[in-house]
N, CA, C and O atoms as CSV, one atom per row, in Angstrom:
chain,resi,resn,atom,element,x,y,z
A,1,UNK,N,N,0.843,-1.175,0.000
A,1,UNK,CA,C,0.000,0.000,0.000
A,1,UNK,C,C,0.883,1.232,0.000
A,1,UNK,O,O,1.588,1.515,0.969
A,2,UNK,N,N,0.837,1.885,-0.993
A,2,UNK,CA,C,1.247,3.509,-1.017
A,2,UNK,C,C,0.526,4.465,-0.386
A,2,UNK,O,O,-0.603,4.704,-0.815
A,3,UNK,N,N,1.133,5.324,0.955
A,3,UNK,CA,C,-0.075,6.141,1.228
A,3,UNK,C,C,0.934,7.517,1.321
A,3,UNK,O,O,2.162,7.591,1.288
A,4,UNK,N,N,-0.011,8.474,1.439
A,4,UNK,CA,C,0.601,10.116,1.237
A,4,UNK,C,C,0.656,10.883,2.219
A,4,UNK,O,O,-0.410,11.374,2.592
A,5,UNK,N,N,1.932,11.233,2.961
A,5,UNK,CA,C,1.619,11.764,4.322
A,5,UNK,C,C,2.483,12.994,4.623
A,5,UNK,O,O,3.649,12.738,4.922
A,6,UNK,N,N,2.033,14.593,4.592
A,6,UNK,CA,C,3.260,15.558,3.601
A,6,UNK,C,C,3.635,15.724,2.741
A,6,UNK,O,O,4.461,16.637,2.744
A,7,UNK,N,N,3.419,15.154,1.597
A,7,UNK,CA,C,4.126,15.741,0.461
A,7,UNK,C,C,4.721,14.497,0.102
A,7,UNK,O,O,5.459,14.552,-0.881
A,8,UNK,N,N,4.542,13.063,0.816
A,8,UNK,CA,C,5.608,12.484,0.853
A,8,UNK,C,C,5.161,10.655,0.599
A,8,UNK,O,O,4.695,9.981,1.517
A,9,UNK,N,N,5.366,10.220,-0.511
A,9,UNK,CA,C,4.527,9.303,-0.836
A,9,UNK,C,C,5.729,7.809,-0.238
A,9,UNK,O,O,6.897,7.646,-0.589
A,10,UNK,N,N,4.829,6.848,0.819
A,10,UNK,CA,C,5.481,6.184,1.052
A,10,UNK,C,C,4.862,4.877,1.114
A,10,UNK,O,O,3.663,4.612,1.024
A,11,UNK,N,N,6.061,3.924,1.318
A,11,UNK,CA,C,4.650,2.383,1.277
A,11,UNK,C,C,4.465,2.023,2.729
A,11,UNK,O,O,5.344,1.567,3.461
A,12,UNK,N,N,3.332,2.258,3.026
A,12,UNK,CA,C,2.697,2.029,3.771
A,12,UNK,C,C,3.056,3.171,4.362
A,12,UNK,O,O,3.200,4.191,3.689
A,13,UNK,N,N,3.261,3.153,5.792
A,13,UNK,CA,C,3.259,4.755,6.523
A,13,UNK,C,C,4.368,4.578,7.532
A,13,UNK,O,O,4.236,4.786,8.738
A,14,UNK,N,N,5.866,4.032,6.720
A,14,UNK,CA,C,7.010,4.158,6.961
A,14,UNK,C,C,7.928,4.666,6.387
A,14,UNK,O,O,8.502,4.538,5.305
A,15,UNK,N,N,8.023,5.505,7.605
A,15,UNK,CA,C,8.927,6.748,7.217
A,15,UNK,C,C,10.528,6.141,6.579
A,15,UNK,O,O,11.224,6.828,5.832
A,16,UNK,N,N,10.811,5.111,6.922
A,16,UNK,CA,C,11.965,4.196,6.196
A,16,UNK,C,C,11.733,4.066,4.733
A,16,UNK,O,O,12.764,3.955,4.070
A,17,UNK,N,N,10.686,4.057,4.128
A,17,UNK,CA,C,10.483,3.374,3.064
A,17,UNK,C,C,9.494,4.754,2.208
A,17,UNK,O,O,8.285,4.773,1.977
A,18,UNK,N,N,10.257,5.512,1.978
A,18,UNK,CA,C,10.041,6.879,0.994
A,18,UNK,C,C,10.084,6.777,-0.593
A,18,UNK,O,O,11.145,6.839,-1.214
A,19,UNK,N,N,8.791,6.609,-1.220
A,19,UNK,CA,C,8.998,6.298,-2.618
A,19,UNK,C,C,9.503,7.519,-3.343
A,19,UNK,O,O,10.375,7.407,-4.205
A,20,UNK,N,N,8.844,8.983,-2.933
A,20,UNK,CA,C,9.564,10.039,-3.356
A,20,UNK,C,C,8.889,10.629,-2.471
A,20,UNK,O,O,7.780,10.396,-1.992
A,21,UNK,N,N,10.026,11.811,-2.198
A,21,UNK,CA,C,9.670,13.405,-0.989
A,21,UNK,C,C,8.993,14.400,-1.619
A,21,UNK,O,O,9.298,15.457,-1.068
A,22,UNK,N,N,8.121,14.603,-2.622
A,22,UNK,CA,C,7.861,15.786,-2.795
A,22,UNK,C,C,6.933,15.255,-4.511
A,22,UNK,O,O,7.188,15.255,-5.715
A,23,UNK,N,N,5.788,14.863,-3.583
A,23,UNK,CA,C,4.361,14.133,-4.574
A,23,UNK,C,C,3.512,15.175,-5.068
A,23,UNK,O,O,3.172,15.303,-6.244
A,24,UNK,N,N,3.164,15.963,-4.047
A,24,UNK,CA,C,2.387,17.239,-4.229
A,24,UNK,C,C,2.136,17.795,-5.402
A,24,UNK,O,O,3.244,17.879,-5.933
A,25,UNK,N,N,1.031,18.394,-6.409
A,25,UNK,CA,C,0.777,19.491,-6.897
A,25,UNK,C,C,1.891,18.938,-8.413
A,25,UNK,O,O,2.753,19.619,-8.969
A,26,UNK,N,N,1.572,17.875,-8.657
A,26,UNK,CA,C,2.335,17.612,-10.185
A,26,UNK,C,C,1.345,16.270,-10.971
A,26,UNK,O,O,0.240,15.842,-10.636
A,27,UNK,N,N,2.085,15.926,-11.910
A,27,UNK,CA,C,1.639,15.032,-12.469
A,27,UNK,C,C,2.708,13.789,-12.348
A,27,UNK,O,O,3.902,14.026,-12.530
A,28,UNK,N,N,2.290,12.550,-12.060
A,28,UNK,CA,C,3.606,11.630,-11.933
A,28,UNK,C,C,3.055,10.162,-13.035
A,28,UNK,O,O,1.897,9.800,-13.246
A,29,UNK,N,N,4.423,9.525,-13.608
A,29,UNK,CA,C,3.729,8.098,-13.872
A,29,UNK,C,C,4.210,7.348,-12.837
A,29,UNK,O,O,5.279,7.473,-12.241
A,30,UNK,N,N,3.165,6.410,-12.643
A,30,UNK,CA,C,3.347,4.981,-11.136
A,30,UNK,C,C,3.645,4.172,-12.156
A,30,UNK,O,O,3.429,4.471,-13.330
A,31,UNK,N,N,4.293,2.820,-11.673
A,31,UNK,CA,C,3.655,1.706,-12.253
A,31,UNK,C,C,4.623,1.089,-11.205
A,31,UNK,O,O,5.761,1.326,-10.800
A,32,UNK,N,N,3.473,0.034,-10.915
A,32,UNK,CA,C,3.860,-0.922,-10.009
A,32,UNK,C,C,3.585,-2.853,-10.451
A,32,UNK,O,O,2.576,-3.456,-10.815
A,33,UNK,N,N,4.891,-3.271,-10.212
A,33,UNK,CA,C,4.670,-4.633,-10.533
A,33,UNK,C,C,4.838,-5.395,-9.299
A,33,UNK,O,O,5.505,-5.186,-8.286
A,34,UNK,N,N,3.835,-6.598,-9.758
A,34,UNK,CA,C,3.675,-7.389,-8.569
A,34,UNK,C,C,3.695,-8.975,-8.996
A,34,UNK,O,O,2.719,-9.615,-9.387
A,35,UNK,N,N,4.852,-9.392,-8.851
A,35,UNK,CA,C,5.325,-10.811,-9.407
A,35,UNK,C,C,4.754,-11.441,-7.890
A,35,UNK,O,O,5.153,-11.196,-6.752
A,36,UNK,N,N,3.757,-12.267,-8.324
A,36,UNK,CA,C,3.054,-13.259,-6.838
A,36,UNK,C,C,3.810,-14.649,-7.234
A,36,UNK,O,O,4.049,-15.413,-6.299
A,37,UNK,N,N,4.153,-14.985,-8.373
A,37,UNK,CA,C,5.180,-16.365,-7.924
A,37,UNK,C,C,6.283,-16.267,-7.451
A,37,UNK,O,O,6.871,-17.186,-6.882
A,38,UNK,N,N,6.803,-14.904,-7.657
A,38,UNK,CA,C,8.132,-14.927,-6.894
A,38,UNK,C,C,8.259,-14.255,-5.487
A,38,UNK,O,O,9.227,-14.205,-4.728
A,39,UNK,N,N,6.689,-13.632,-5.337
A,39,UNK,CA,C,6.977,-13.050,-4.180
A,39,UNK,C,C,7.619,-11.637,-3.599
A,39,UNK,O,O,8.070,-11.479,-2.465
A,40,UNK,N,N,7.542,-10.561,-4.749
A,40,UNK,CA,C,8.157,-9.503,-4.801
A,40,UNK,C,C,6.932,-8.871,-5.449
A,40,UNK,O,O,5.863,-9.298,-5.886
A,41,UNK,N,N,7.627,-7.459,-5.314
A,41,UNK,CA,C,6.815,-5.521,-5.583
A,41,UNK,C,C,7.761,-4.808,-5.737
A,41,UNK,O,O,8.845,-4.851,-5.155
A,42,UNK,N,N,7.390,-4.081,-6.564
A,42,UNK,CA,C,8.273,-3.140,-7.254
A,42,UNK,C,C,7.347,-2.081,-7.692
A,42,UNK,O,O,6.369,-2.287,-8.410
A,43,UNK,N,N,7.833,-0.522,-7.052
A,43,UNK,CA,C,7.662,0.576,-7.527
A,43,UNK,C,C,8.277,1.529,-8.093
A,43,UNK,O,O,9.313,2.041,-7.668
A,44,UNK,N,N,7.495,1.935,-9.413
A,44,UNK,CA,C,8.689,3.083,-10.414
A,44,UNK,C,C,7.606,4.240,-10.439
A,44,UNK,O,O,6.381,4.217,-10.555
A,45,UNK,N,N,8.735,5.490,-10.252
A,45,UNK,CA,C,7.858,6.607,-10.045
A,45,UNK,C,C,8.615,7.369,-11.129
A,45,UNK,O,O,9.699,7.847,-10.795
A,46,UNK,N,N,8.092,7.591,-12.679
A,46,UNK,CA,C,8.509,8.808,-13.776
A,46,UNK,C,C,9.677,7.096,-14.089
A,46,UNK,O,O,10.861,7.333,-13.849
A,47,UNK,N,N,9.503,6.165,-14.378
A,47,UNK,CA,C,9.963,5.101,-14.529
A,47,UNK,C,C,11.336,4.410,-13.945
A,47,UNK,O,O,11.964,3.376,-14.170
A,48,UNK,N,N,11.458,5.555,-13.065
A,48,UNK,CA,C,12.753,4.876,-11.936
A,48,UNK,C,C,11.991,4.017,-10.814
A,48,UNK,O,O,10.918,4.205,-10.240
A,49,UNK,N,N,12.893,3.067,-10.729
A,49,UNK,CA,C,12.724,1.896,-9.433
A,49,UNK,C,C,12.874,2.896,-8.449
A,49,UNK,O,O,13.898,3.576,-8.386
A,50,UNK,N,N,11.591,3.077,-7.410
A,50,UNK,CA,C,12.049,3.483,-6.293
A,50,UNK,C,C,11.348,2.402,-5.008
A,50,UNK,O,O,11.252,2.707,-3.820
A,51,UNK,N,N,11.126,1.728,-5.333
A,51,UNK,CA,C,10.710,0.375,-3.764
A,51,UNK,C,C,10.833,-0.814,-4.643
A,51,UNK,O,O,10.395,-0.863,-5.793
A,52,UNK,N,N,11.735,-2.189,-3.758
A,52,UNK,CA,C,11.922,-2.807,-4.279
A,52,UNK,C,C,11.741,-3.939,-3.113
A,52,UNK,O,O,12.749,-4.213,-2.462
A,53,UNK,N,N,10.517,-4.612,-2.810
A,53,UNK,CA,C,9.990,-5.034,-1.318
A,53,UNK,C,C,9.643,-6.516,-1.358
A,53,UNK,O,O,9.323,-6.952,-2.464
A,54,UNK,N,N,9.651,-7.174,-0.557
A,54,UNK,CA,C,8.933,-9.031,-0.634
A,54,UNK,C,C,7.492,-8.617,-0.464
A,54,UNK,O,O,7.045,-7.807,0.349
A,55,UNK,N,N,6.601,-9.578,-1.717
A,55,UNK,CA,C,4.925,-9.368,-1.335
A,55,UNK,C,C,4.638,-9.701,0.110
A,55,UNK,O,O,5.529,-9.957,0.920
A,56,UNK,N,N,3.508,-9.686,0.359
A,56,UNK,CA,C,3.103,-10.358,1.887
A,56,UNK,C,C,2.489,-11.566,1.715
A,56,UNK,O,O,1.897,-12.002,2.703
A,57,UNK,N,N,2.475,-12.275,0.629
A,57,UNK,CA,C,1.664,-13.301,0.429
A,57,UNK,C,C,0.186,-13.172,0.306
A,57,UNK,O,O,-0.425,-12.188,-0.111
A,58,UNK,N,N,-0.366,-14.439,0.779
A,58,UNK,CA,C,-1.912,-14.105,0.497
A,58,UNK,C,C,-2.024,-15.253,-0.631
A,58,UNK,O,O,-1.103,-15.903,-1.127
A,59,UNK,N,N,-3.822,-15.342,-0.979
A,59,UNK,CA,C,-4.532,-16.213,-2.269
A,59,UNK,C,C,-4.696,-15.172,-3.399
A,59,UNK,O,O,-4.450,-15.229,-4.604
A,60,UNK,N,N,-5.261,-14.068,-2.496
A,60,UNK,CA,C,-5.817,-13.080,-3.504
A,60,UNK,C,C,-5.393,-11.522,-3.300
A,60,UNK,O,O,-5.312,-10.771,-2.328
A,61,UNK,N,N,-5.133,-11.395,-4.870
A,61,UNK,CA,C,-4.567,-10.198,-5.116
A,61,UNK,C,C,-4.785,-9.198,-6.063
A,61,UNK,O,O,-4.367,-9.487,-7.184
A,62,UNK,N,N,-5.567,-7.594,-5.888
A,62,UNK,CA,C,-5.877,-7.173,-6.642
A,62,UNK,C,C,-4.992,-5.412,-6.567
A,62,UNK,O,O,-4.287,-5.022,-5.637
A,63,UNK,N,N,-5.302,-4.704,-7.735
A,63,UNK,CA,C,-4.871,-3.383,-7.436
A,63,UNK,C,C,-6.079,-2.237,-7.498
A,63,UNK,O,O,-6.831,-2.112,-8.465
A,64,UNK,N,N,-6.121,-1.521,-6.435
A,64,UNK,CA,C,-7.046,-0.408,-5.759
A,64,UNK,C,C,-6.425,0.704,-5.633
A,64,UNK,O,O,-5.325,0.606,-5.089
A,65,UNK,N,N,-6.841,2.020,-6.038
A,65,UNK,CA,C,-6.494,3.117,-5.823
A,65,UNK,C,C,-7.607,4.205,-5.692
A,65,UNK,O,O,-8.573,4.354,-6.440
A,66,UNK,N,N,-7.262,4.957,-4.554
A,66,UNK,CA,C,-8.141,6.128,-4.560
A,66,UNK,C,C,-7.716,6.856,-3.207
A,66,UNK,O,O,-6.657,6.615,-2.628
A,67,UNK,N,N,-8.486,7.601,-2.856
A,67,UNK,CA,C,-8.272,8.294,-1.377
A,67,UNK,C,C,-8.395,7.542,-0.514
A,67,UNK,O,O,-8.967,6.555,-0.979
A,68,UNK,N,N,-8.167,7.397,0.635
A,68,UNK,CA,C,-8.857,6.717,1.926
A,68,UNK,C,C,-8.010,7.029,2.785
A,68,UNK,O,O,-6.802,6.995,2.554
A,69,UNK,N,N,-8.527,7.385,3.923
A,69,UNK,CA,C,-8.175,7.517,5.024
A,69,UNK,C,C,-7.454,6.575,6.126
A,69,UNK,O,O,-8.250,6.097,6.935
A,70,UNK,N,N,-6.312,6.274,6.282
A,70,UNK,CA,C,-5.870,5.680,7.244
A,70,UNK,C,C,-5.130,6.079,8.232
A,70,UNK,O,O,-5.772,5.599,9.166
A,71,UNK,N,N,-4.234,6.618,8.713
A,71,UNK,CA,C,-3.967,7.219,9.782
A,71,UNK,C,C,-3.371,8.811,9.672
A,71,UNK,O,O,-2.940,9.331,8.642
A,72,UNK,N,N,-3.434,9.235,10.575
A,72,UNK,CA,C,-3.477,11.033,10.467
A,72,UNK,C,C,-3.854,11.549,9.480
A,72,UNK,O,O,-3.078,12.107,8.704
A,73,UNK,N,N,-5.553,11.448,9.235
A,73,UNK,CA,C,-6.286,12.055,8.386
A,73,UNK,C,C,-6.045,13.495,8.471
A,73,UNK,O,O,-5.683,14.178,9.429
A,74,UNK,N,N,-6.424,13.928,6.820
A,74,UNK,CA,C,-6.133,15.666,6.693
A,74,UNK,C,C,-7.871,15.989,6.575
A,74,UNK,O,O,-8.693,15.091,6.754
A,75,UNK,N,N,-8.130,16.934,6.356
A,75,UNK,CA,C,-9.648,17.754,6.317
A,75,UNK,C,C,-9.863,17.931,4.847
A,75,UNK,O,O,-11.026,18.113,4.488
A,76,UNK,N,N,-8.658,17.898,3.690
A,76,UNK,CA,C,-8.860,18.171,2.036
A,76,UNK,C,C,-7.539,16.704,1.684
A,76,UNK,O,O,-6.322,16.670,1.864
A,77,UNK,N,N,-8.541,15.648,1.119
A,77,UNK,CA,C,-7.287,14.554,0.079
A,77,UNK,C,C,-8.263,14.682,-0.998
A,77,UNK,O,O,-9.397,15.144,-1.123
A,78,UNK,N,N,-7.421,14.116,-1.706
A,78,UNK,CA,C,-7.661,14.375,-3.613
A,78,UNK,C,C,-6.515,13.771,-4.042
A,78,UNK,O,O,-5.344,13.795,-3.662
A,79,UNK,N,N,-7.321,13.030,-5.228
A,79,UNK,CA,C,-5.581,12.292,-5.941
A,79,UNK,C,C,-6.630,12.628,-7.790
A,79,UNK,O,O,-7.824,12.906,-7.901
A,80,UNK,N,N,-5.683,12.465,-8.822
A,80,UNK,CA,C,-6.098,12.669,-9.982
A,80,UNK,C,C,-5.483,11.316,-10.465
A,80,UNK,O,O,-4.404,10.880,-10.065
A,81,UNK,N,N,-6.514,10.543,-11.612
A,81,UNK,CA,C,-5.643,9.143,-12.263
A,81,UNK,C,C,-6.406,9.935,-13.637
A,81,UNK,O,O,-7.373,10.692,-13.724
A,82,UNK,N,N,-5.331,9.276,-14.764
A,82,UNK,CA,C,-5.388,9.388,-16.122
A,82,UNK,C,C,-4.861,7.892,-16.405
A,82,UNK,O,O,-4.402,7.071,-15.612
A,83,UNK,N,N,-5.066,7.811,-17.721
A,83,UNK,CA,C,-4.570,6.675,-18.602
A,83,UNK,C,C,-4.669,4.808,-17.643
A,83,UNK,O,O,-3.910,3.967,-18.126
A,84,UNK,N,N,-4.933,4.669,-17.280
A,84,UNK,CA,C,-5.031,3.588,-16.326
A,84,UNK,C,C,-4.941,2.481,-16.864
A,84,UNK,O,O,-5.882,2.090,-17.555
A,85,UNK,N,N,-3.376,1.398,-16.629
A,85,UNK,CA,C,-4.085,-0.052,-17.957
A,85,UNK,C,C,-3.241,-1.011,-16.792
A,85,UNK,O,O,-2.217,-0.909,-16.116
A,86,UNK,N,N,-3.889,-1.595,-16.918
A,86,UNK,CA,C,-3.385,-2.827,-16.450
A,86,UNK,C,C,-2.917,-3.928,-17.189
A,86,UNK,O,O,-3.687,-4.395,-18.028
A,87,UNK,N,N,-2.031,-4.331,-17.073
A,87,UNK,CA,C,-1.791,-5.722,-17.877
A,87,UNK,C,C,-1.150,-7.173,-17.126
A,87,UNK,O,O,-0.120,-7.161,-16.452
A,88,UNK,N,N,-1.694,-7.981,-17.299
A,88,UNK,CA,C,-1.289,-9.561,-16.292
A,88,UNK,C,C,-0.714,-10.294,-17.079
A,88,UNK,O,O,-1.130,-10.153,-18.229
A,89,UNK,N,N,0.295,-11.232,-16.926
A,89,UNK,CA,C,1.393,-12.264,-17.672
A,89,UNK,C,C,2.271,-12.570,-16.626
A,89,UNK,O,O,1.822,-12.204,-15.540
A,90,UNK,N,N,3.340,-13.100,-16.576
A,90,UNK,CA,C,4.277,-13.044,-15.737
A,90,UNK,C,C,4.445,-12.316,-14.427
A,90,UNK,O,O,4.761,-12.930,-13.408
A,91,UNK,N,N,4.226,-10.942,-14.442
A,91,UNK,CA,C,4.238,-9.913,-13.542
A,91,UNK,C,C,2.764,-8.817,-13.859
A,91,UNK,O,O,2.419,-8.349,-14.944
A,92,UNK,N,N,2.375,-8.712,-13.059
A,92,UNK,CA,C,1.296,-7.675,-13.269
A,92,UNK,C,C,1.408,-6.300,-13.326
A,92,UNK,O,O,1.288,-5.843,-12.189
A,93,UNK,N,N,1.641,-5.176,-14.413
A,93,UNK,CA,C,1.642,-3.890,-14.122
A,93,UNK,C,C,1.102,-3.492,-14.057
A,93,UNK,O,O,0.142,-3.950,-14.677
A,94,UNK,N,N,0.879,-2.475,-13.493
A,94,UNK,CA,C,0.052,-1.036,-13.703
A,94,UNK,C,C,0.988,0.142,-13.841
A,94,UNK,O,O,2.010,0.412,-13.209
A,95,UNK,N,N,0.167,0.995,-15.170
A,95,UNK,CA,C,1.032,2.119,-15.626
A,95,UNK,C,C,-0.512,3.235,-15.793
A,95,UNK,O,O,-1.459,3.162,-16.575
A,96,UNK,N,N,-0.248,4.065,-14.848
A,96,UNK,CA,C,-0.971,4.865,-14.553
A,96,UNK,C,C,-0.187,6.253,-14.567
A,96,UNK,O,O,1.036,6.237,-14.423
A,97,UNK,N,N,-0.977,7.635,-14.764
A,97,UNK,CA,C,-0.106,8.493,-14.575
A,97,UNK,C,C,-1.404,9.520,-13.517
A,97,UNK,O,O,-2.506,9.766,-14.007
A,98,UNK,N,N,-1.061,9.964,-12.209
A,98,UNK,CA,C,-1.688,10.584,-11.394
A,98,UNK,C,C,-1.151,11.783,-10.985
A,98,UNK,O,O,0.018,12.072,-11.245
A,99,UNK,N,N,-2.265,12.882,-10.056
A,99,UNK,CA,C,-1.427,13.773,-9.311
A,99,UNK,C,C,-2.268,13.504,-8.534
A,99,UNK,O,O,-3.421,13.072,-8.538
A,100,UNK,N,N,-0.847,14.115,-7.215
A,100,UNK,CA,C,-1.562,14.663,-6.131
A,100,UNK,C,C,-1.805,16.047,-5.971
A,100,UNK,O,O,-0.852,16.687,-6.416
A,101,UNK,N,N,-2.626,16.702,-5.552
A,101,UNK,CA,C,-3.137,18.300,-5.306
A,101,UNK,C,C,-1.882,18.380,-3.873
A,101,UNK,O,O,-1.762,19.414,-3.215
């Protein structure tokens, strides 16, 4: 899970694990792959590798994006998605291009 906390897009809501410092008020491409036979995730932000993590396992696995609230909610979130494709084979991508406000 990627979540946004400052300006500051990270996986999950560790401050160790900073996909990029400064998300805010642009346009970015994501794409994230998720190889479930091997057990790995991988995030590219403007197509650089920036998280390179073991899945958590599991049966089932899908990709979700939008706002939601999980810890230290703000009073204004907003995210923007364009172009959205998914594709499954080997590794699953998603190549999306979003902003954050």
């Amino acid at each position: 899970m990627l979540h946004v906390y400052g300006g500051r897009l990270m996986y999950y809501d560790d401050e160790t694990w900073v996909v990029d410092g400064d998300i805010y008020d642009r346009w970015f491409r994501l794409n994230v792959v998720h190889d479930v036979d091997a057990g790995a995730l991988a995030v590219f932000v403007d197509g650089e590798e920036r998280l390179a993590v073991a899945g958590h396992g599991g049966l089932r696995h899908y990709f979700k994006f939008g706002v939601y609230t999980q810890t230290n909610p703000s009073h204004y979130m907003e995210s923007r998605w364009r172009d959205v494709k998914q594709q499954r084979g080997p590794a699953q991508l998603m190549n999306v291009s979003l902003e954050w406000p």
